[in-house]
N, C-alpha and C positions, 0 to 999 in steps of 0.2 A: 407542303410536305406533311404530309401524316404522320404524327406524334402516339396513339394506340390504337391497341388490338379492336376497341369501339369502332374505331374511325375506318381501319382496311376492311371490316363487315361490315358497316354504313355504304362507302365506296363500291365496294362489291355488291351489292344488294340494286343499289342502282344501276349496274351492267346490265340486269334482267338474266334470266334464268340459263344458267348454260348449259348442256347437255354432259351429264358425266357417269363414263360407263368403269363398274365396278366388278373385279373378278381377280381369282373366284370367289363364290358366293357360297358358303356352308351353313349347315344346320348351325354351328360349333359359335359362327364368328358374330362378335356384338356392330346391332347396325344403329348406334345410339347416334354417332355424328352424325351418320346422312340424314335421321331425322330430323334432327335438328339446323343442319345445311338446310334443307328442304322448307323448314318453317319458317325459317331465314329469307327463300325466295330466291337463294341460289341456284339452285341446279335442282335440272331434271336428270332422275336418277335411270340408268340402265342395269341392271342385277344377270351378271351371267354366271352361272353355274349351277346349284342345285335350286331346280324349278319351285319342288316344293318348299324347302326350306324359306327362297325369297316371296313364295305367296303367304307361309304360315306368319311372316311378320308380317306384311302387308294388311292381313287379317287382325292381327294382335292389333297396330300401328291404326287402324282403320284407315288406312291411306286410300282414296277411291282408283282407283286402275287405271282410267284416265291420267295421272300423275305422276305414271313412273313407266317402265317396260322390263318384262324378265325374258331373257333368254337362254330355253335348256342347255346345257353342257354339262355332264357331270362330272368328265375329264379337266382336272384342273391346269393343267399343262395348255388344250386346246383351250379352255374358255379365254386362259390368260392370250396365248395365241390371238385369238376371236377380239378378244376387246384391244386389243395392239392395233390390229388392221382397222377397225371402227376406227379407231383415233387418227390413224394414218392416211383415212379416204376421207376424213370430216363428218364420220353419221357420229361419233361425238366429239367434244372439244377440251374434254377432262379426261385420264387417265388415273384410276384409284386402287391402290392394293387393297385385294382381300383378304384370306385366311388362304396367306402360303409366309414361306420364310423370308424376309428381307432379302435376305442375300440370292436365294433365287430369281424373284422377281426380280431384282434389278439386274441380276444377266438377262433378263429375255429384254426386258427394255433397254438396255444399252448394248443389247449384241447390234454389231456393224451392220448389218444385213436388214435384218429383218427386224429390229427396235427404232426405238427414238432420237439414239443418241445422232445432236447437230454438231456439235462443237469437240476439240479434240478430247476433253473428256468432260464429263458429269461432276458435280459438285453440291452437296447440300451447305443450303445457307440456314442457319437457326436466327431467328429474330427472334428479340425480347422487348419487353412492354416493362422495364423497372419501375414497382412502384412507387409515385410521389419525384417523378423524374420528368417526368413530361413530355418523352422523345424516346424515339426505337433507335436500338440499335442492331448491327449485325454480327455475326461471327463464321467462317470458314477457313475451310473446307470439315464440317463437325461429324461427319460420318464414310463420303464414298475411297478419299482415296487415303493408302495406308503412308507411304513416304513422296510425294508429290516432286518430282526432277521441276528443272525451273522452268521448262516451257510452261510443263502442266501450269503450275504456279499463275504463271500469264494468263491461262484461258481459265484458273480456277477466279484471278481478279478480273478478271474480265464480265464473268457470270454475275460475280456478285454486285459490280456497276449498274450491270443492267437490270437486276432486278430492285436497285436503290432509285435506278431513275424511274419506274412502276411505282416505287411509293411514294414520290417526287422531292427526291433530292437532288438539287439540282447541282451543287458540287461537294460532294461526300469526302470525308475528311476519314483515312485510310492508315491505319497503323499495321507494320508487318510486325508478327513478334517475335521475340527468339527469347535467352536465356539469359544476355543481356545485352544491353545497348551500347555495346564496339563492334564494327564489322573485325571477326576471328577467323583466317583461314579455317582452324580444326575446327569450328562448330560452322558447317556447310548452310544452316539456316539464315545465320547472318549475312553471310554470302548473298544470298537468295534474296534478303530483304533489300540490301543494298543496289541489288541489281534492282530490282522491281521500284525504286525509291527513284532511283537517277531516269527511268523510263519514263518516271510520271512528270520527271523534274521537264523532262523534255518533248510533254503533251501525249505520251503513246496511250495514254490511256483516257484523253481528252480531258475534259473539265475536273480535275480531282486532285487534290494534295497527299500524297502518297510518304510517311515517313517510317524508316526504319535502317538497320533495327531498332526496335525500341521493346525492354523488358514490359513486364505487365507495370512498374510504379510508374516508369516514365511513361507508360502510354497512359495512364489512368490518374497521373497526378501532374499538374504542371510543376507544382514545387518541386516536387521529386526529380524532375526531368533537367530542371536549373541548377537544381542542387549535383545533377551530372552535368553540366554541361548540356544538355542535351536543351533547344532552341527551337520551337516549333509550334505553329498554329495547332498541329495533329492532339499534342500531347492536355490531357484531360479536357479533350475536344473531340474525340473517335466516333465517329460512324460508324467505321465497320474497321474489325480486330482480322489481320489475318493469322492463321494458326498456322505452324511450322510443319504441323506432321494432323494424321487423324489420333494420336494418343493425346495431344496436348490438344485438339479441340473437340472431341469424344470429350474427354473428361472436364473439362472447363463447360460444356454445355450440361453435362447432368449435377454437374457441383452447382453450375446455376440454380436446375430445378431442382434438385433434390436438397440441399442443403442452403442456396439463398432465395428461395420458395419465389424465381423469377419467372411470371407466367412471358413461354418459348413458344414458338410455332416455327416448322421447318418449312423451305420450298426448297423442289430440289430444279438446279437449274445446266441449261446447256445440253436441254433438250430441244427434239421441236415442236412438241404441243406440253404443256403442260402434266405433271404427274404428281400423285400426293400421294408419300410410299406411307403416311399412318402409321406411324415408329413409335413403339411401343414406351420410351421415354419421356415421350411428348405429352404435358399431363390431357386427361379426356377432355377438361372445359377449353381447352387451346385448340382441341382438334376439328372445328368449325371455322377458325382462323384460317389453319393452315389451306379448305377446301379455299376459302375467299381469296388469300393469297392467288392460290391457282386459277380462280373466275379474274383476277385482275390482271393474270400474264396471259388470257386467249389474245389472242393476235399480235401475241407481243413481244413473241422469242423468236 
């Protein structure tokens, strides 16, 4: 099982070099990660959009040409386009936001047709590396979906297994959370957790301990959890946290970084070639992380 952020760029490093095409490409946008990806031994970078702008860095960078590939577009709509289809025929095996808005690019990659999306929907997973902890944990669904019905739910825990078993956990201990730890008709979360709890009780989700509801004390303190009643291997034991809605794990992800200074890297999953959407939350030293995450899901979604 890999325990830090050290360990998923050692692991990825050893994959050998993956091919990974970025767009679009502007004069405007900082290309600090992929440089850094790159000295890493990560990926081989592909740059599509403005030709000049990816040679004026190449030049700065003194990257020798041999080491990378640019391709003109200056239309940011077709580059992005242009690098979709690269991903989708295999001339490359990463997909990387450039300098466009989150929320657009992830319509062109999860539109039904002509994107990525494999699974019934998309989900980002945020990982953190707590210092003086010694073990990753996870949390979702922290950015794609806004109020998730409880299939979603299903394929957003579904996502998040599979990318636990890439980091090799081999039975991941799951808390669903809500607001507090009774299933409550009027609060539909608990509901949700309850259902997703008794699935796991009965293998649907294979090797995994799955408990909830369970608030944030009971998921994050055993006392707490006895001190409810509440009985469980899960409890100040969690793997991965599931979040109710994207307000309550939007904001639990930047309360991390921003105020308990928890270095995060996101993957976004329940596609089907890997994608690093480069979210602007994610502090910059994480954002080398998050490409290795991506080198460590090729052939694995």
């Amino acid at each position: 099982m890999m325990t830090s952020f050290d360990q998923i760029r050692k692991e990825a490093k050893a994959k050998g070099k993956k091919r990974l095409v970025i767009a679009p490409v502007t004069a405007a946008m900082d290309l600090s990660t992929l440089s850094e990806a790159m000295t890493d031994g990560l990926v081989f970078p592909i740059l599509v959009g403005d030709g000049k702008a990816a040679a004026s860095w190449v030049d700065r960078e003194k990257i020798p040409a041999a080491h990378l590939e640019i391709i003109e577009e200056p239309d940011d709509a077709k580059a992005l386009a242009l690098a979709i289809d690269m991903v989708k025929k295999g001339a490359a095996e990463i997909l990387m936001r450039g300098a466009m808005d989150p929320g657009r690019f992830l319509g062109a990659v999860l539109d039904k047709e002509k994107g990525l999306l494999k699974e019934r929907v998309a989900s980002l997973v945020s990982v953190f590396d707590p210092p003086g902890v010694g073990r990753l944990t996870m949390a979702t669904d922290t950015y794609v979906n806004n109020f998730p019905s409880i299939a979603e739910k299903v394929t957003i825990t579904e996502n998040v297994i599979r990318l636990a078993g890439v980091l090799g956990f081999s039975s991941p201990k799951i808390a669903a959370l809500s607001a507090i730890e009774q299933v409550n008709p009027a609060i539909p979360s608990t509901m949700d957790a309850a259902i997703l709890s008794k699935m796991a009780e009965r293998r649907q989700f294979g090797d995994v301990t799955l408990e909830g509801p369970l608030d944030i004390d009971c998921a994050v303190s055993q006392r707490a959890a006895a001190r409810k009643g509440v009985h469980s291997p899960v409890t100040g034991h969690g793997d991965i946290y599931l979040m109710p809605n994207v307000e309550a794990g939007y904001l639990m992800a930047q309360l991390s970084v921003f105020i308990g200074k928890t270095p995060m890297a996101c993957s976004l999953m329940g596609t089907s070639r890997p994608v690093v959407l480069n979210l602007p939350f994610v502090p910059a030293e994480n954002r080398p992380t998050e490409i290795a995450l991506a080198v460590l899901l090729c052939g694995r979604l």
